[in-house]
N, C-alpha and C positions, 0 to 999 in steps of 0.2 A: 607652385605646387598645384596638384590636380585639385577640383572642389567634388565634395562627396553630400550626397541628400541622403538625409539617416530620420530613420523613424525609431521611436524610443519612449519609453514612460518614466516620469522624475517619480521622486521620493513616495508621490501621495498618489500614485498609479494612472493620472493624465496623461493622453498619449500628444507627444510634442512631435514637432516636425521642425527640421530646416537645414541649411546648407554649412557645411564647415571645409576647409583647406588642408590637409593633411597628404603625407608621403604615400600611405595605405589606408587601407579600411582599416584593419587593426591597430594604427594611430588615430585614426578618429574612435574607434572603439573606447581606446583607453581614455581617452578623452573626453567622452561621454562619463564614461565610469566613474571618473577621478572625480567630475561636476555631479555627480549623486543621480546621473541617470541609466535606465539599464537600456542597453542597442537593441532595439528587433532587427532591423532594416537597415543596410548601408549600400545605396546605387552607387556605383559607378560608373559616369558616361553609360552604356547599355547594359553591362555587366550588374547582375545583383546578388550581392555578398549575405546571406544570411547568416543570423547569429541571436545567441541565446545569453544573454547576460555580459558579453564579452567574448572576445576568441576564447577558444578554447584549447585547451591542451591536453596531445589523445596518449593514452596509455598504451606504449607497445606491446607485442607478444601475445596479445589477449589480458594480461594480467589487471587482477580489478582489485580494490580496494575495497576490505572488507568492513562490515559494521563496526565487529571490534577495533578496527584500526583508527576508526575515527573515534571510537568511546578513547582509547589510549592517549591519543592525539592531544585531545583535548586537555584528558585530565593531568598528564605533562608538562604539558604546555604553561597551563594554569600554575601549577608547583614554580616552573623555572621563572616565570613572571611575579610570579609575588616575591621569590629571592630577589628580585632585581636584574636579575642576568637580562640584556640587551635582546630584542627577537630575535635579529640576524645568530647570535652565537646559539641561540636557545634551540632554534631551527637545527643550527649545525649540528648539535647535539643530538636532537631525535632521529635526524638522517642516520645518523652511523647504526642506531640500534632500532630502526623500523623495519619491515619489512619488503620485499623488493619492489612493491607496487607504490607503497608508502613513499619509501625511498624517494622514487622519482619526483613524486607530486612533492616532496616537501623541497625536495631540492628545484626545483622550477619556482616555488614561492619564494626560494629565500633567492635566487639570483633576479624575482622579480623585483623583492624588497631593496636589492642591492642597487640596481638600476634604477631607483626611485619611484617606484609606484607603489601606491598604498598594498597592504595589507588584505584589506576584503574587495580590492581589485585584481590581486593575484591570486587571490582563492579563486574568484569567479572565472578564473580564466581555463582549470581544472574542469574538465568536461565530466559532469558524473559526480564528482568526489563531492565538494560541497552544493549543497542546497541552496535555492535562493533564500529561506531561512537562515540559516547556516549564514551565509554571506550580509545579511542583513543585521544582524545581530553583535559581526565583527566591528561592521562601519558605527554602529552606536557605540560599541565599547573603543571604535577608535576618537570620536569623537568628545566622549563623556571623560578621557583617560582611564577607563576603570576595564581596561582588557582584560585584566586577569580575575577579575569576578564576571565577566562575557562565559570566559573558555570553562569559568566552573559551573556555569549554569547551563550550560550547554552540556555540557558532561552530564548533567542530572537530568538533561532531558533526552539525550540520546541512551545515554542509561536507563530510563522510563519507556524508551519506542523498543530497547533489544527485552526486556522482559515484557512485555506485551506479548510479542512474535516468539519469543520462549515459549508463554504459557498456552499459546492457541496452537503453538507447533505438538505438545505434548499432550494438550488437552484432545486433540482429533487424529493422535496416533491409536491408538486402540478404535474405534470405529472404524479409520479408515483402512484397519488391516481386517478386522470383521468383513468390511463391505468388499474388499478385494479378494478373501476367499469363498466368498458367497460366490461372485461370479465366475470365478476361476470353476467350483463347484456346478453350478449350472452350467456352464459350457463344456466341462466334461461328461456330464451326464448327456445332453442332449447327443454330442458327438460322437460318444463310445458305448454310455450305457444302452440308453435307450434302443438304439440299434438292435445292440446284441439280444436283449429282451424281445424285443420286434421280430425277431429269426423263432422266436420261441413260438409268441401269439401267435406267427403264420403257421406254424404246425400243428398248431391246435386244430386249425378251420373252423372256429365258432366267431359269432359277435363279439366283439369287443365291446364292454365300456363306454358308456362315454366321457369320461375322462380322459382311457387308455386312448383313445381314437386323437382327443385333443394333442394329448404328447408326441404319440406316434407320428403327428401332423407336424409340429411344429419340431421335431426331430428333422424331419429330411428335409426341411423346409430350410433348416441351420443346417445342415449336411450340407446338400446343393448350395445354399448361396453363401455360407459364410464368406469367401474371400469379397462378397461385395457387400456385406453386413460391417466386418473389417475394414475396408474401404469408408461406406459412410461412416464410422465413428470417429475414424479421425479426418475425412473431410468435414462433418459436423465439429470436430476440435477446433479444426484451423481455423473454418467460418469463423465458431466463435469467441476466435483469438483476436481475428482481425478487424470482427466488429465492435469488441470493446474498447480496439484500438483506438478506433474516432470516435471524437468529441460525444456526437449524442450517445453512441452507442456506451459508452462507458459512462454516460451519465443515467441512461436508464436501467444500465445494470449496478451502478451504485445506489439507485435509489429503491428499483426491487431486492438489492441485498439486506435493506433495510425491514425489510418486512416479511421474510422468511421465516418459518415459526423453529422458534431455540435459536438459532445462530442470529437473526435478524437483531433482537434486542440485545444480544453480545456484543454487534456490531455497533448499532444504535450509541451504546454506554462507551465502548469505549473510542467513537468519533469523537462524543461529547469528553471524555475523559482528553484524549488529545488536543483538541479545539483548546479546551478550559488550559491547558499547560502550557501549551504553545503564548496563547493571547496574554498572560498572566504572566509569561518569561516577558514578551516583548514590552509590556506598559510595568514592569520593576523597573527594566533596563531603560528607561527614558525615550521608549518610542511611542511618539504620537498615536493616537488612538487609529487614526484614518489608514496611518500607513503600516501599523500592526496588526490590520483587517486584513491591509495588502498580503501580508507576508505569510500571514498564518492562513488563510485562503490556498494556500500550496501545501503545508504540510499534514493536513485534515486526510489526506490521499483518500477522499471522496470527493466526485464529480457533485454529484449531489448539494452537500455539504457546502463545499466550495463554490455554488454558483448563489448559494442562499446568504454565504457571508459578503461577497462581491455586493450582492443588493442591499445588506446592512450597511457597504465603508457606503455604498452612492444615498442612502437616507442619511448618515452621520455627517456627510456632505453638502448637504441640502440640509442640516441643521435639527435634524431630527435626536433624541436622545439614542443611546445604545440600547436601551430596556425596548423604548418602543418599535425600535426595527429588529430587536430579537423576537419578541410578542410577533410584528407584522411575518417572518420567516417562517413560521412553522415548523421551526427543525427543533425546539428547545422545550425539555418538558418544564413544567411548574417549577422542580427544583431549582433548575437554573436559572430560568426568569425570576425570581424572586432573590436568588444570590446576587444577580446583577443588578435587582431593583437595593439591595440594603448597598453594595460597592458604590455606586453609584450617587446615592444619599449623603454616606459616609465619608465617601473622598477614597475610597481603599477597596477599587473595583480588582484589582491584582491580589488580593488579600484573598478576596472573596470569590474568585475563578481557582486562586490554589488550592481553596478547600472544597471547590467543586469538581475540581482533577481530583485529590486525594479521595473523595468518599465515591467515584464512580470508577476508580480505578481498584479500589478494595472491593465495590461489587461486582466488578469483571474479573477479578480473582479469583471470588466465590463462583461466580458462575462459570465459569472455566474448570475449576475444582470438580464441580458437580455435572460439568455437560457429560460425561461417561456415563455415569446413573441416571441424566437425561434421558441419553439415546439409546443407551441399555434395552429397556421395555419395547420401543420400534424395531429395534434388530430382533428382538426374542420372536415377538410376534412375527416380523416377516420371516425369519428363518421358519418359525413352528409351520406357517402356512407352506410355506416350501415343501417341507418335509411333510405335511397333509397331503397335498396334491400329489409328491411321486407316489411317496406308500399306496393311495388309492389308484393311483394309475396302472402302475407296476404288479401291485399285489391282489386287485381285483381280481384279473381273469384266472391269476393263479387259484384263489379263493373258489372261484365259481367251477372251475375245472375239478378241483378237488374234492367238491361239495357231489357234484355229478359222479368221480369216481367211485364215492361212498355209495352211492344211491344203486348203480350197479352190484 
């Protein structure tokens, strides 16, 4: 058999190195996985195989797996596992009444299961579909036997991430239709009103304004160049699509999202609200403190966040308490450090993260409830000035013409 050099991190997020014998990469892969490590790197003679967690397996036709599919998934799942019914038939089961995307991915796990490989080795082989959370959480409930209190807690925390993304999706529909017809508004005035107005002032033949001078200015200014004003807004998009894409770049936009006034402290609470649920699921579930750093360090989906927890599991490592390398982070207000100083005292550090999900995620309710009446007052005021500027623009010279036709 050919030999393969694979780089990879076990359980507690150490990165290992060394050589194994296998038909393919994707048999050293599984191989890896099955021994509780996850593959970055697998060379071959010159050839080099990358890989995330395990091969992966790609969803034809475009078709993608929605949120819901995995809340359903789960909570199912969970049902048929506490009846007793066996995975492989339990699987069979949800195949027939998932839908088409679902379909495939559950049917790929269960012919993985049939072939004999675990459970959160065949999830992770699903490119996309389950999380390295998600996949982490199976391996402890395959190991503790308690899978079917895995798939219900999982369900209440994927349950918890789709009302989040619910409530900020509703909570910034009304602003963001506000702010979409503001500029829809400005850009038909500069391009059509103002113009037409401007054929007016020239017939006048007096001084304009200066206001009116400003508009009139920045009218033809948008006449002539819009198609390359157009152009830079969405090359300005793309940029910075592609800059948040890498590593730093999405780290410094996660950590300025933080700090943005109204939205930054929405944001703030509910990292913290995730963090708190995510770390609180994994140390119920019988995962090691170090490598539920690991884990929940991915599903924070802040760069930020995430490179602060990373430096908490390497102090926890180094033998340092959890209080003291949250206190050393700076990501954590009073509240929280102090929840994890009594969990920690206590013996019931999971105890104490749930109720510090549960009271930051009732305040991201609140505050979500109320961000309308937040932003309220900033749109009035910018529309009123808007609506200042033309009126004076517009209506001056008509004004001062009119004032002069009196006067004759």
């Amino acid at each position: 058999m050919p030999s393969f050099a694979y780089t990879a991190r076990d359980s507690r997020g150490q990165l290992m190195e060394g050589v194994l014998e296998g038909a393919s990469a994707a048999a050293i892969a599984d191989q890896l996985m099955g021994g509780g490590m996850t593959p970055l790197k697998i060379n071959a003679s010159a050839d080099v195989v990358e890989v995330v967690a395990a091969p992966k397996f790609s969803l034809s036709r475009g078709a993608k797996v929605q949120h819901e599919d995995l809340l359903m998934f789960s909570r199912q799942l969970h049902s048929l596992l506490k009846a007793g019914i066996p995975i492989t038939r339990a699987l069979a089961g949800l195949q027939e009444s998932a839908t088409e995307a679902m379909r495939r991915v559950i049917k790929s796990v269960r012919e993985s299961l049939e072939s004999g490989i675990e459970l959160s080795t065949s999830m992770a082989r699903q490119a996309g579909v389950f999380n390295h959370f998600y996949v982490a959480m199976i391996r402890v409930g395959e190991l503790t036997g308690r899978l079917d209190e895995v798939f219900l807690r999982l369900f209440h925390h994927l349950e918890f991430e789709k009302t989040m993304r619910d409530q900020v999706k509703t909570a910034l529909r009304y602003p963001s239709f506000v702010i979409i017809v503001m500029a829809a508004a400005i850009a038909v005035i500069n391009l059509f009103v103002i113009p037409a107005f401007q054929k007016v002032f020239d017939g006048f033949g007096a001084e304009l304004p200066f206001m009116t001078r400003i508009l009139v200015g920045f009218s033809r200014f948008t006449v002539a160049a819009w198609p390359y004003l157009l152009a830079g807004v969405f090359g300005a998009v793309f940029a910075f699509r592609a800059w948040t894409k890498t590593p730093e770049g999405r780290y410094l936009w996660d950590r300025t999202k933080l700090r943005l006034p109204i939205a930054g402290k929405i944001a703030q609470k509910a990292t913290l609200a995730r963090f708190a649920r995510s770390f609180a699921l994994a140390l119920k579930s019988g995962v090691p403190v170090v490598q539920a750093m690991n884990v929940v360090a991915a599903t924070v989906e802040n760069a930020y966040f995430a490179r602060a927890i990373d430096k908490m599991r390497e102090g926890v490592e180094r033998g340092d308490s959890v209080l003291r390398t949250a206190a050393a982070s700076g990501i954590f207000t009073p509240v929280v450090l102090q929840m994890i100083a009594v969990g920690e005292e206590s013996g019931a550090l999971d105890e104490m993260l749930t109720e510090v999900a549960d009271f930051y995620q009732q305040d991201v309710e609140y505050e979500l409830k109320t961000l309308s009446a937040q932003i309220e007052p900033i749109l009035i005021v910018f529309l009123g000035v808007l609506v200042l500027i033309l009126a004076l623009g517009v209506f001056l010279p008509v004004w001062d013409l009119g004032k002069a036709a009196l006067k004759k």
